[in-house]
C-alpha positions in Angstrom: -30.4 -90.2 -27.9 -27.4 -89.7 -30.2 -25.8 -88.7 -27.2 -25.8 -91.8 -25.0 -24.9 -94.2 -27.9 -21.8 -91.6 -28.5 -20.9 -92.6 -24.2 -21.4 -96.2 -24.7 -18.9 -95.9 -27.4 -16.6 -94.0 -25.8 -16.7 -97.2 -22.6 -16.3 -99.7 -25.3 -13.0 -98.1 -26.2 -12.2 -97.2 -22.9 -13.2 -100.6 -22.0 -11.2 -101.9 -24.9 -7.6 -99.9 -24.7 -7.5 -101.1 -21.1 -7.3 -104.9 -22.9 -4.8 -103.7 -25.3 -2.2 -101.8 -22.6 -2.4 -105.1 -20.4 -2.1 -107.3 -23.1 1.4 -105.7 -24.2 2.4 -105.2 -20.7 2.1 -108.8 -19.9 3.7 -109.7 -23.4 1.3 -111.4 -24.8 0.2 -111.5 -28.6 -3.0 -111.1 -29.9 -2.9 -114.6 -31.0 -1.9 -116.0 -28.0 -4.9 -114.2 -25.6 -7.8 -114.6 -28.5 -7.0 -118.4 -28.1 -7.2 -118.3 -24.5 -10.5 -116.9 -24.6 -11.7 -118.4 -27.4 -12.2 -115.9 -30.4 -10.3 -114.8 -33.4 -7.4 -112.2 -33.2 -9.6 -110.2 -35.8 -12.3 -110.7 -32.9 -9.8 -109.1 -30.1 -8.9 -106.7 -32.4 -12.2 -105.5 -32.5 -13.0 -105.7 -29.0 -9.4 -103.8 -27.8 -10.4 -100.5 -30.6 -13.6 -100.5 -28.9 -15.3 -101.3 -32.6 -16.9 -104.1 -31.1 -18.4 -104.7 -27.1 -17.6 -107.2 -24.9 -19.7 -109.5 -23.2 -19.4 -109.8 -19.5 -18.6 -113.3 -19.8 -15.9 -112.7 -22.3 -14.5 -109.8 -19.8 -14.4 -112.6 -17.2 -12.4 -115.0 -19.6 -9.8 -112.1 -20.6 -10.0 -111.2 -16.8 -8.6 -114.2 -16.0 -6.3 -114.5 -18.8 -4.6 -111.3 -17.4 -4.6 -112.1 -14.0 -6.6 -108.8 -13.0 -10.1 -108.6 -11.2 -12.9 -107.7 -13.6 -13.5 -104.7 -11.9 -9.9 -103.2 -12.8 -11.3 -102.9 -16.6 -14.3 -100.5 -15.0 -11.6 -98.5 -12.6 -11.6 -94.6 -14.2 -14.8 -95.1 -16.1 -16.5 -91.8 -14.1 -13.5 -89.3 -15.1 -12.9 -91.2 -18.8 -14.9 -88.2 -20.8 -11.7 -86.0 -20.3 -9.1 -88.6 -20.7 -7.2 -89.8 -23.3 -8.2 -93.5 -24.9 -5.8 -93.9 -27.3 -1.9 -94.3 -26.0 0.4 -91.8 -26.9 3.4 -92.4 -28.4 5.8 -92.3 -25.3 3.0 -94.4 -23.4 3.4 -96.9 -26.9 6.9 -96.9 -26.3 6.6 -97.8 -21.8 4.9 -100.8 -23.3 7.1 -102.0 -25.8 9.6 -102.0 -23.1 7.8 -103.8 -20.4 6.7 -106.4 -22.8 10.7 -107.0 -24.1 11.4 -106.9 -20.3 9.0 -109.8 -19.7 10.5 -111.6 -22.3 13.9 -112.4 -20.4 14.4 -115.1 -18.7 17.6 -115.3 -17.0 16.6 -113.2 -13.7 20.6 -111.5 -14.0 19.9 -110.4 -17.4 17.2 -108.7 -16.0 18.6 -107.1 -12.8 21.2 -105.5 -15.1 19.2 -104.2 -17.9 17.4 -102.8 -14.5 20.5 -101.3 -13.3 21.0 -99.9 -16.9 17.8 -98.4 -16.9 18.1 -96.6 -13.9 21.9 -95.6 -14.4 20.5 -93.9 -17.4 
């Protein structure tokens, strides 16, 4: 019995990191997607380390909030007992970039931090 409450855990986390990596990828805060789906950022927080589940109604709220079907946050779920859950540090630091990116405005500013990127 142990068992299967250990691989319920393990989706709630897998479940869960998928919320955090497309919340930094779109640039979003904590704050700003616990208010659109109306909990707490200690709430969020919960749900993205897996500590606490989500609700398939709430999944459907952050869903939307992300602009991703609600089946992308199930995608990998067979294969997940080898993977890894928690981002590694050069998969921390491909986030922290795309979320700067998004930040930019000015669509030239962008093509040539592009071109930078890619020169380098």
């Amino acid at each position: 019995m142990a068992r299967n409450h250990d691989y319920i855990q393990q989706i709630d986390k897998f479940i869960g990191n998928k919320v955090y990596s497309l919340r930094l990828a779109k640039g979003l805060s904590r704050q700003e997607l616990a208010e659109s789906i109306g909990v707490t950022h200690q709430q969020l927080q919960k749900y993205e380390k897996g500590f606490n589940r989500i609700s398939v109604g709430r999944l459907v709220l952050i869903a939307k909030a992300l602009d991703k079907p609600i089946d992308y946050f199930y995608q990998g779920i067979e294969g997940m007992q080898d993977a890894e859950l928690v981002p590694n540090k050069h998969q921390r630091m491909c986030i922290e970039v795309s979320r700067n990116f998004m930040k930019i405005k000015n669509p030239e500013h962008q093509n040539a931090v592009n071109s930078l990127i890619r020169s380098l």
